[in-house]
C-alpha positions as CSV (number, residue, x, y, z in Angstrom):
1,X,0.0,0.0,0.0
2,X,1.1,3.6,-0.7
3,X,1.8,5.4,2.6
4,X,1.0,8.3,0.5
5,X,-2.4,7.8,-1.4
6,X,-3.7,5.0,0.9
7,X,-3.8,3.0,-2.3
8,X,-3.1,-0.3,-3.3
9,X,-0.1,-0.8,-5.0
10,X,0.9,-3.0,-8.2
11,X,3.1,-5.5,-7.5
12,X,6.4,-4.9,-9.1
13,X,6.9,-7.7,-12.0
14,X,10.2,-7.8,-13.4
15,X,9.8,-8.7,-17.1
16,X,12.8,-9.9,-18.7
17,X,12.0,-10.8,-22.4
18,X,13.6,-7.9,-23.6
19,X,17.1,-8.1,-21.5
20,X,17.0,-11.6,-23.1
21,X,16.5,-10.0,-26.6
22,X,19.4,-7.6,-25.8
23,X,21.8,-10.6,-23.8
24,X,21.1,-12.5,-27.5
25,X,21.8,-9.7,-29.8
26,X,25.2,-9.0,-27.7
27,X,26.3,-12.8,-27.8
28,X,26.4,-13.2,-31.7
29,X,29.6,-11.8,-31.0
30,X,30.4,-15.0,-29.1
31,X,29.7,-17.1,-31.6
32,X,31.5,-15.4,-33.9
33,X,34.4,-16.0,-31.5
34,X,34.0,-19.7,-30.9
35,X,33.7,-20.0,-34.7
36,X,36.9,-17.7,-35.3
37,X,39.2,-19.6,-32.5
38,X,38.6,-23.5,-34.1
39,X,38.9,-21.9,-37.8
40,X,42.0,-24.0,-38.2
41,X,40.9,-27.4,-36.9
42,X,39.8,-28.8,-40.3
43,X,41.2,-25.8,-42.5
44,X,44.7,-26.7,-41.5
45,X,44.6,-30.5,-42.8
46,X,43.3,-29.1,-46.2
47,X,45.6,-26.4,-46.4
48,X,48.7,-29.0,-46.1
49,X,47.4,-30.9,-49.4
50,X,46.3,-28.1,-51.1
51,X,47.4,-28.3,-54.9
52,X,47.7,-24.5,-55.0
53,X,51.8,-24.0,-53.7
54,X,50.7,-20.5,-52.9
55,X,48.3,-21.4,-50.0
56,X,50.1,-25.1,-48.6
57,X,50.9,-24.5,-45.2
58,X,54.5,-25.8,-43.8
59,X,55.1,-26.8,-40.2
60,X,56.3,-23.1,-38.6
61,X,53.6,-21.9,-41.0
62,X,50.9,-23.6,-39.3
63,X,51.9,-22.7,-36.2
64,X,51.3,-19.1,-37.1
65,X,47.8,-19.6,-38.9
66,X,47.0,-21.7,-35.5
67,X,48.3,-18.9,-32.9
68,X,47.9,-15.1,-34.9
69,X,44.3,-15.2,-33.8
70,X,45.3,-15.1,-30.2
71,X,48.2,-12.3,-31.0
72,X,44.8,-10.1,-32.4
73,X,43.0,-10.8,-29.7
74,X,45.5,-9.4,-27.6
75,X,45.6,-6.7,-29.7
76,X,42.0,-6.2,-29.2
77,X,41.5,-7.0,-25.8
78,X,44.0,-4.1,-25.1
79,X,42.3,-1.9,-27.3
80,X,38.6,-2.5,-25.7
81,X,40.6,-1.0,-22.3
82,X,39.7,2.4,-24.0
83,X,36.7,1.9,-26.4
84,X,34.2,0.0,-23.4
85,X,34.6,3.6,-21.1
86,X,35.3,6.2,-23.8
87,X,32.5,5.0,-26.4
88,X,30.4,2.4,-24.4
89,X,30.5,-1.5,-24.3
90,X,27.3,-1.5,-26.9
91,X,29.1,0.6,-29.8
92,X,32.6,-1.1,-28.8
93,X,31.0,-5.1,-29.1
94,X,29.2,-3.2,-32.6
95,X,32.5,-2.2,-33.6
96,X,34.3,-5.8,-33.5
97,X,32.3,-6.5,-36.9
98,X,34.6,-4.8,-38.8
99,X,37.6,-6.6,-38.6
100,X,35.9,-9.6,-38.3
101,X,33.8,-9.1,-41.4
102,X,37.1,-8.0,-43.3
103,X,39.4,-10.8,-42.0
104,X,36.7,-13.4,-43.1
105,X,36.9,-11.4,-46.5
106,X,40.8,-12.0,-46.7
107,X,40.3,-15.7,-45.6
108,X,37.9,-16.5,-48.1
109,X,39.9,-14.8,-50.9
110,X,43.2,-15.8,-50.3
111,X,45.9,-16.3,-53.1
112,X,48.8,-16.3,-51.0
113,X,49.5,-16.9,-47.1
114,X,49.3,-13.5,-46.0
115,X,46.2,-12.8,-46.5
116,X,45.3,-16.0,-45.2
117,X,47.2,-14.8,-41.6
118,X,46.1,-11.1,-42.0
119,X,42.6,-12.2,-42.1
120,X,43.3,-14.7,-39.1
121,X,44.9,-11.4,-37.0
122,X,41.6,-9.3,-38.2
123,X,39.5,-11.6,-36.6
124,X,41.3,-12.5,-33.4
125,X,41.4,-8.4,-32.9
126,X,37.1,-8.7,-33.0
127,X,37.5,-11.7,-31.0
128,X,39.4,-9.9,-28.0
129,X,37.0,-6.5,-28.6
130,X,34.3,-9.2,-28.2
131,X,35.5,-11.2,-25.0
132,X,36.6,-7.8,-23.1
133,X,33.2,-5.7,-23.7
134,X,30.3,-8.2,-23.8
135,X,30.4,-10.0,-20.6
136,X,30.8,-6.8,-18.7
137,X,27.9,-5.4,-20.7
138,X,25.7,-8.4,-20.2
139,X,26.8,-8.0,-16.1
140,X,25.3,-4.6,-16.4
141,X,21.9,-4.7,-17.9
142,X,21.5,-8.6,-16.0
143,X,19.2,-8.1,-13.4
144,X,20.6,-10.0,-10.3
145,X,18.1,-12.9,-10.2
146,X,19.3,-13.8,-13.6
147,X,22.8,-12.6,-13.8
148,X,24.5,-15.8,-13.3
149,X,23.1,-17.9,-15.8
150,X,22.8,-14.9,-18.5
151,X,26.6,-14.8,-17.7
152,X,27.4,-18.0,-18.6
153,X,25.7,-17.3,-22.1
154,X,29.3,-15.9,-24.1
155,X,30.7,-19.0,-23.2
156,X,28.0,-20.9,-24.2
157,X,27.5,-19.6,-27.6
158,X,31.2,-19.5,-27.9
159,X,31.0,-22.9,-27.9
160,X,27.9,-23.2,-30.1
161,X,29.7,-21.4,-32.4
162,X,32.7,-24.1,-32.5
163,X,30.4,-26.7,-32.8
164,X,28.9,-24.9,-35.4
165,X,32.4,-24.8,-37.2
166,X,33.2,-28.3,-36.4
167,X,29.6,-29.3,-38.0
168,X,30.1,-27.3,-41.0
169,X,33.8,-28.5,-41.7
170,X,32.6,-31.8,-42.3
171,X,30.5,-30.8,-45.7
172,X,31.7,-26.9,-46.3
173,X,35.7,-26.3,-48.1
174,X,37.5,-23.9,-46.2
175,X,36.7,-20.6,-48.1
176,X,32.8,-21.4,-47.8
177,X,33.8,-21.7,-44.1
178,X,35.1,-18.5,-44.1
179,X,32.4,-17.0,-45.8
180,X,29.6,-18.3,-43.5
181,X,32.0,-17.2,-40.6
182,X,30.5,-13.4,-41.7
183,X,26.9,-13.7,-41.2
184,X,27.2,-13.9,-37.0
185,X,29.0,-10.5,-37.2
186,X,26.5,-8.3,-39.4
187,X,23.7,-10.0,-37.4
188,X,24.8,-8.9,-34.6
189,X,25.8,-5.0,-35.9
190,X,22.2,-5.2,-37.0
191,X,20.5,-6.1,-34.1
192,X,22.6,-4.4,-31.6
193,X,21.4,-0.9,-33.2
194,X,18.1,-1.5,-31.4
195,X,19.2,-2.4,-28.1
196,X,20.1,0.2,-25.4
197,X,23.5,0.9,-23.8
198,X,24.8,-0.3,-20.1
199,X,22.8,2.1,-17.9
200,X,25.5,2.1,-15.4
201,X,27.7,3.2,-18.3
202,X,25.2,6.1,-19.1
203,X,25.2,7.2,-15.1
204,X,28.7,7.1,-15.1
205,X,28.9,9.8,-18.1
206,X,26.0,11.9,-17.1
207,X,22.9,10.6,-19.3
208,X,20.6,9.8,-16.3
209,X,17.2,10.2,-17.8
210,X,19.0,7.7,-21.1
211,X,20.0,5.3,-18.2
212,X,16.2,5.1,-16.8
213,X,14.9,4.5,-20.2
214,X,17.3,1.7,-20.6
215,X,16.4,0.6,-17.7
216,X,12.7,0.9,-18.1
217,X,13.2,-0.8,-21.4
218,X,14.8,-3.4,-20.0
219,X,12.7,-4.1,-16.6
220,X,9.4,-3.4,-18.0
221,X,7.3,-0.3,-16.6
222,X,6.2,-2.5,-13.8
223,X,9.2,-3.3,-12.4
224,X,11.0,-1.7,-9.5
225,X,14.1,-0.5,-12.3
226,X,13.5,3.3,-10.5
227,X,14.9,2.1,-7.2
228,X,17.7,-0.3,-9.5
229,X,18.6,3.0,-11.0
230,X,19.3,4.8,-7.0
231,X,21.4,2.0,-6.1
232,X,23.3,2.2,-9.5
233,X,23.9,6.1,-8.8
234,X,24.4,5.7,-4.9
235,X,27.5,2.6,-6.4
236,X,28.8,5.5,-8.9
237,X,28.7,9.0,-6.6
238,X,30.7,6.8,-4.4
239,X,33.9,6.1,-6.6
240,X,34.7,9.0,-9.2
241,X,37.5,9.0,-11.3
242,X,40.0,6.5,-10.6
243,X,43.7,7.7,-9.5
244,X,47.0,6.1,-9.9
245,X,47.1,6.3,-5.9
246,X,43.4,4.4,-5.7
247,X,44.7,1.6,-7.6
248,X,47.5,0.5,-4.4
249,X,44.2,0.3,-2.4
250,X,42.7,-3.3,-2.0
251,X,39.5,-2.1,-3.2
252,X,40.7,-2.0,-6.5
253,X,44.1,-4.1,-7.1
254,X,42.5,-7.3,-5.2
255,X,39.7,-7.9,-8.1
256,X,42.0,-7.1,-10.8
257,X,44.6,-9.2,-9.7
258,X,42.4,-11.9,-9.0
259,X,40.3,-11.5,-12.7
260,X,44.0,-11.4,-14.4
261,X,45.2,-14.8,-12.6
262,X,42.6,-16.5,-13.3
263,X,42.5,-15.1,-17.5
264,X,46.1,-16.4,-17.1
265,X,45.7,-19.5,-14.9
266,X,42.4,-20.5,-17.8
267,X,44.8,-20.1,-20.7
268,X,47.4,-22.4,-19.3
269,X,45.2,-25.0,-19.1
270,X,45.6,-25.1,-22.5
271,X,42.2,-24.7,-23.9
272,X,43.6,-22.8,-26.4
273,X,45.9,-25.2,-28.5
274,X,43.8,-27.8,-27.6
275,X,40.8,-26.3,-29.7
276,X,42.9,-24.5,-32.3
277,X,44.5,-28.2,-33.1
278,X,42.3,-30.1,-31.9
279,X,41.8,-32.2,-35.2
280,X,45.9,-32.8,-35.2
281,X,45.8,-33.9,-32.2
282,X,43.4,-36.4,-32.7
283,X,45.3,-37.7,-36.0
284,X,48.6,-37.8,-33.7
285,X,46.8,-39.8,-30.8
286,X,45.5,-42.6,-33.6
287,X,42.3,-42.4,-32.4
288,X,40.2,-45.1,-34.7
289,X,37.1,-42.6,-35.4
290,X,37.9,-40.3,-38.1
291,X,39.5,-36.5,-36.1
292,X,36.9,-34.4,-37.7
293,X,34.1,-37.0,-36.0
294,X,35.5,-37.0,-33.1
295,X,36.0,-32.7,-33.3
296,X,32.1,-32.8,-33.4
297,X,31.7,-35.1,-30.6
298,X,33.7,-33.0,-28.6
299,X,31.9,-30.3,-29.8
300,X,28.4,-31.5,-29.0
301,X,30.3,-32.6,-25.2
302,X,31.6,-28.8,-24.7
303,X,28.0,-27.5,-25.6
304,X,25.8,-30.1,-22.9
305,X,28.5,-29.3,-20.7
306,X,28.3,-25.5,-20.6
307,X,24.6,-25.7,-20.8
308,X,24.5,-27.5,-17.2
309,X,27.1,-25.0,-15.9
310,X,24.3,-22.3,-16.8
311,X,21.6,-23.9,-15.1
312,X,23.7,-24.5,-11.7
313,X,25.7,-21.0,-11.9
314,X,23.0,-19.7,-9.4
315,X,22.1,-23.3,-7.3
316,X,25.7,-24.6,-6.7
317,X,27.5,-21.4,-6.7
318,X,30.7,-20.5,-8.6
319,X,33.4,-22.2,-6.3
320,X,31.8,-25.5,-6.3
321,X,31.8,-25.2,-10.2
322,X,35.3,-24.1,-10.3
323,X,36.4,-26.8,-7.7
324,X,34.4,-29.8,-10.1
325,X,36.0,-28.1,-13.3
326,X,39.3,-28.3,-12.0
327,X,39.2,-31.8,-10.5
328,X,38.0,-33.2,-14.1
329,X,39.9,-31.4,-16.2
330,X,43.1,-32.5,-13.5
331,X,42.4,-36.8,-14.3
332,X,41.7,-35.8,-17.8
333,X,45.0,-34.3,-18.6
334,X,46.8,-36.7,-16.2
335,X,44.8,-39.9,-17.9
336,X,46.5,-37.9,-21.5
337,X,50.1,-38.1,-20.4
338,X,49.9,-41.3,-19.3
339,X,48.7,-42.6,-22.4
340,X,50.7,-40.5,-24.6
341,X,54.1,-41.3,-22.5
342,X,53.1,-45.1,-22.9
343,X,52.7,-44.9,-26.3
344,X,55.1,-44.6,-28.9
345,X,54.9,-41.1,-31.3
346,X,55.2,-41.6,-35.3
347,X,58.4,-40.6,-36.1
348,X,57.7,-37.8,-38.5
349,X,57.1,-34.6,-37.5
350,X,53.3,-33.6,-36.9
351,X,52.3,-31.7,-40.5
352,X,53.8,-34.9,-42.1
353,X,52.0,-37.2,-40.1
354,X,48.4,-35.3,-40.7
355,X,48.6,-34.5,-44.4
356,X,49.8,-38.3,-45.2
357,X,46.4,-39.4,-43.2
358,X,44.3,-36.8,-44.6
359,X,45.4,-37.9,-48.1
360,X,44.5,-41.3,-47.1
361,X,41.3,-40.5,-45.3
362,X,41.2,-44.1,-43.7
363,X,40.7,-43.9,-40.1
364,X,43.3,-46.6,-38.4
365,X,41.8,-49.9,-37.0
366,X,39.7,-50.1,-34.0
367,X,41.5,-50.4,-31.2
368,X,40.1,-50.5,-27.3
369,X,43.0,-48.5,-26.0
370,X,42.8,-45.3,-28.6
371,X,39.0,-44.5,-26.5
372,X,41.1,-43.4,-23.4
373,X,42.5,-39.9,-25.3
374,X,39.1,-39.7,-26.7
375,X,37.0,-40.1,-23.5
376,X,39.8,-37.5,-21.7
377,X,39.6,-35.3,-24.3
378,X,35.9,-35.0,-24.1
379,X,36.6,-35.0,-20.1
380,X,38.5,-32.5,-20.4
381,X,36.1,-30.1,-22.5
382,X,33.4,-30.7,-20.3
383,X,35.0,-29.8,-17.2
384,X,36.5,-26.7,-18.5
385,X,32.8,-25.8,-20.3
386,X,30.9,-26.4,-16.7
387,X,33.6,-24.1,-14.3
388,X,37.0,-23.0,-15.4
389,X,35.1,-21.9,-19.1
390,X,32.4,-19.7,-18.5
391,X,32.5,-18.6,-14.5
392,X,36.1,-17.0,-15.4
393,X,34.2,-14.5,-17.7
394,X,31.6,-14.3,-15.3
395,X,33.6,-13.3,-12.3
396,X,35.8,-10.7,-14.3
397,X,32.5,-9.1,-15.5
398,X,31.2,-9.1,-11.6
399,X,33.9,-8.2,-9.5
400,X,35.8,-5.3,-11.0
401,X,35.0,-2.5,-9.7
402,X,32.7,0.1,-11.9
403,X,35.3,2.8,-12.0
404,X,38.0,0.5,-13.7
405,X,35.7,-2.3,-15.3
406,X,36.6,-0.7,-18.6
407,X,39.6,-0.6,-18.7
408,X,40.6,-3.8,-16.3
409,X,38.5,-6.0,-18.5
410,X,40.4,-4.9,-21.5
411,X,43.6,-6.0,-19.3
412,X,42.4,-9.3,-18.1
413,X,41.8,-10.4,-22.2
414,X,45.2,-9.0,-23.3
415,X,47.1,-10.9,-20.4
416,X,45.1,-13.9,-21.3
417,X,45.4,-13.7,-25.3
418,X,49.1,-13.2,-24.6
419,X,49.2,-16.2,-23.0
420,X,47.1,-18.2,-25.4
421,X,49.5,-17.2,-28.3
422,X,52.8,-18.4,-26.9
423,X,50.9,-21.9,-25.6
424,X,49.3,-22.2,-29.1
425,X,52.7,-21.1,-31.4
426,X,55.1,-23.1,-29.4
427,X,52.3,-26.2,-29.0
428,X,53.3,-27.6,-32.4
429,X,56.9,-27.4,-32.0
430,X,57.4,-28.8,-28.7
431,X,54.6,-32.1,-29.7
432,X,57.3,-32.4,-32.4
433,X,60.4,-32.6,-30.5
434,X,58.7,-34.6,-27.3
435,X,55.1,-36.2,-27.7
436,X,52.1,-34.8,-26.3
437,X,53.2,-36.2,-23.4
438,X,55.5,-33.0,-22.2
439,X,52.3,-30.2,-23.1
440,X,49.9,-32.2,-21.3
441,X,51.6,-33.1,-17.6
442,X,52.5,-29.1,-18.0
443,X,48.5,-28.9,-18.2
444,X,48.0,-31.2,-15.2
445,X,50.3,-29.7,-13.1
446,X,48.2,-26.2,-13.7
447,X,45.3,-27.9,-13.1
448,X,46.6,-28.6,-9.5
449,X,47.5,-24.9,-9.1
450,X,44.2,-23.4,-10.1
451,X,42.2,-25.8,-7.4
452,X,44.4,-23.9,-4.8
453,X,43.9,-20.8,-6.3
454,X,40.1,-21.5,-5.9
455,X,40.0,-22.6,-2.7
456,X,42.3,-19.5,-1.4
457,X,41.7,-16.7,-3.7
458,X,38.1,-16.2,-5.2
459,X,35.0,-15.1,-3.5
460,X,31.3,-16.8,-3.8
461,X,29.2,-14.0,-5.6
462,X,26.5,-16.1,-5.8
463,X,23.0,-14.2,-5.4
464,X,25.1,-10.7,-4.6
465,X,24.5,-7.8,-6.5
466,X,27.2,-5.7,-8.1
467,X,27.4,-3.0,-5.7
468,X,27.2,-5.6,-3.0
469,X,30.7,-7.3,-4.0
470,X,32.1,-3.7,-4.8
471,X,31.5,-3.8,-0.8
472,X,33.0,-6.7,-0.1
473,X,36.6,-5.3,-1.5
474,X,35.6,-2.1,0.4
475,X,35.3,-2.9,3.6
476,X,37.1,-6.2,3.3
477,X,34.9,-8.5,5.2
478,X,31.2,-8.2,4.2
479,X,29.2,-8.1,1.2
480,X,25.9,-6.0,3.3
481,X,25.8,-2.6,2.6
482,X,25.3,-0.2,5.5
483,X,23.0,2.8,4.4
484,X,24.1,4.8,7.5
């Protein structure tokens, strides 16, 4: 009842059929990034038969196709640091499509290798752009009821991308692939030009009555998005302009030290070479199923996988996740370097060995023993798609503070990317000169490291609004926020 009127009230209904209109419009540039990453899975087996000289790929050459996405992510992680708080997260995700769209251009045009790694760097710099200024724009129009599992969604249609790449590599060439790798991108730019910015991006430069439109928009009229909008101001007129001093505090170099360990601690996992390769591996491991069936399989494992991590983010909690992720992707890699360091590698070195059974196309006879690297493989993937995958993006996007979100998520992606590309260029070389089993007890041995990490480092954020963690790294020791 209104104290004021002596009226009944309407109950406030949150509606969120539009936030998941804008959440989907924002993610097509996550699917666009899945599909980028595992480009070279099949492309790189045709590329090393190719009858055009111009275009066949040699061993160091491969390495670079493989690994220059990650270098433009970098690139374009770094470069989101200014574009998500001097143009907005909205125009800055709308912006990836245009190296995207033109490095798909290049790809599916190529006459000589160049283009074919200019167009791979074009699109790792919209993948970076992508990964630094959508989940911290989905964090900020989520309403906190929903926030966890609408987190999660980049990762998962990351991944449905992939799959979608894996699919389509079984029927498409690689310059169709390339081409269909531009409709996600101009979908998106489309789309997005509808949808309304962050409104804690619009309080924080001024446009209050913009922000309560977006939030209206968003909410529905009948939901309670006026008093949302207080505690979003209230959040912002506490911080300011962040200082080179205000960085030493704890309130802002815990979060961002944690985000940026745990972007590093993710990539040297080794999700990264594992995806971009992930066919060559399979041809290395003699695995009796043809690689680019098992790639789907994988696939299809990844996407179930980062599906239930969605529907548990809010039930289980993010530790719990990150704890399960960790301990499965641990015997996974471990079961790998057992079997790899049991069995003998061919003697050739690995473009060789994958062009010589891609010519031949016959996949090797069944044997039991070749279903342990396909069963730890697909461990693998799902452990990483249910905790280390998705709640790494999630926690970046929730507990950096407001005044350096901006710029700190653009950190956490270049540190990461940077990370990626040295794993992914020096992945080939070192499988060549000692087995997979030397990568893979590297991975294991991570996999220990980041359980620790877990269990000492990272928060639960679980049910907690943003303003509510911004609290926690306040004060130090609670998450309540104390009006007086």
């Amino acid at each position: 009842m209104d104290e004021r009127t002596g009226l009944l009230e309407r109950p406030k209904r949150t509606r969120n059929g539009r936030l998941y209109l804008a959440v989907f419009s924002a993610v097509l540039g996550n699917f666009n990034f899945g599909f980028s990453l595992v480009y070279p899975s099949p492309v790189i087996p045709q590329l090393l038969v190719i009858d055009d000289p111009r275009l066949r790929l040699d061993t160091e050459q491969v390495a670079q196709f493989g690994s220059i996405f990650t270098l433009g992510a970098a690139a374009g992680g770094i470069g989101a640091m200014l574009l998500n708080d001097l143009i907005g997260r909205k125009i800055s995700i709308m912006a990836s499509a245009v190296p995207s769209t033109v490095g798909y251009l290049l790809m599916g045009s190529a006459q000589a290798i160049w283009m074919l790694h200019l167009g791979r760097f074009l699109t790792g710099i919209a993948g970076g752009m992508t990964a630094a200024s959508i989940p911290v724009y989905i964090s900020e129009i989520s309403h906190p009821s929903v926030r966890g599992a609408l987190g999660s969604c980049p990762q998962i249609t990351a991944v449905f991308g992939s799959l979608a790449l894996y699919t389509l590599g079984l029927v498409l060439p690689w310059r169709w692939l390339a081409v269909v790798g531009e409709i996600p991108a101009l979908l998106m730019l489309f789309l997005l030009c509808f949808m309304p910015s962050s409104p804690r991006y619009l309080v924080t430069n001024g446009h209050l009555e913009r922000a309560r439109h977006a939030l209206e928009w968003l909410r529905g009229p009948d939901s309670d998005y006026r008093r949302e909008l207080q505690a979003i101001e209230t959040g912002i007129a506490t911080q300011g302009k962040v200082t080179w001093a205000e960085l030493t505090t704890p309130f802002y170099y815990k979060p961002i030290l944690i985000s940026v360990v745990m972007r590093f601690l993710q990539q040297l996992m080794g999700i990264t070479p594992i995806l971009v390769y992930l066919e060559p591996i399979f041809q290395r491991t003699n695995i009796s199923l043809a690689p680019r069936y098992d790639a789907v399989m994988v696939g299809c494992v990844r996407l179930l996988s980062v599906a239930l991590a969605a529907s548990l983010m809010d039930k289980a909690g993010r530790k719990i996740l990150l704890y399960t992720s960790g301990f499965l992707m641990f015997i996974s890699t471990l079961s790998i370097t057992m079997y790899s360091h049991t069995t003998p590698c061919p003697n050739s070195n690995i473009t060789e060995y994958i062009s010589t059974n891609y010519i031949s196309q016959n996949a090797p006879a069944f044997n039991p023993i070749t279903l342990i690297p396909l069963i730890s493989f697909m461990l693998f993937i799902f452990g990483y798609a249910m905790g280390w995958g998705p709640i790494t993006w999630l926690l970046m996007s929730e507990i950096l503070p407001l005044g350096a979100r901006g710029v700190a998520s653009g950190l956490c992606v270049g540190v990461s990317w940077l990370t990626a590309y040295g794993l992914t260029h020096g992945f080939i070389d070192v499988v060549d000169r000692y087995g997979l089993f030397v990568p893979f007890l590297f991975f294991c041995v991570v996999c220990v490291v980041n359980i620790l990490f877990t269990a000492v480092v990272v928060p639960e954020t679980r049910n907690r609004s943003l303003e509510e963690i911004e609290n926690y790294f306040r004060t130090g020791r609670t998450f309540t926020i104390n009006d007086g």
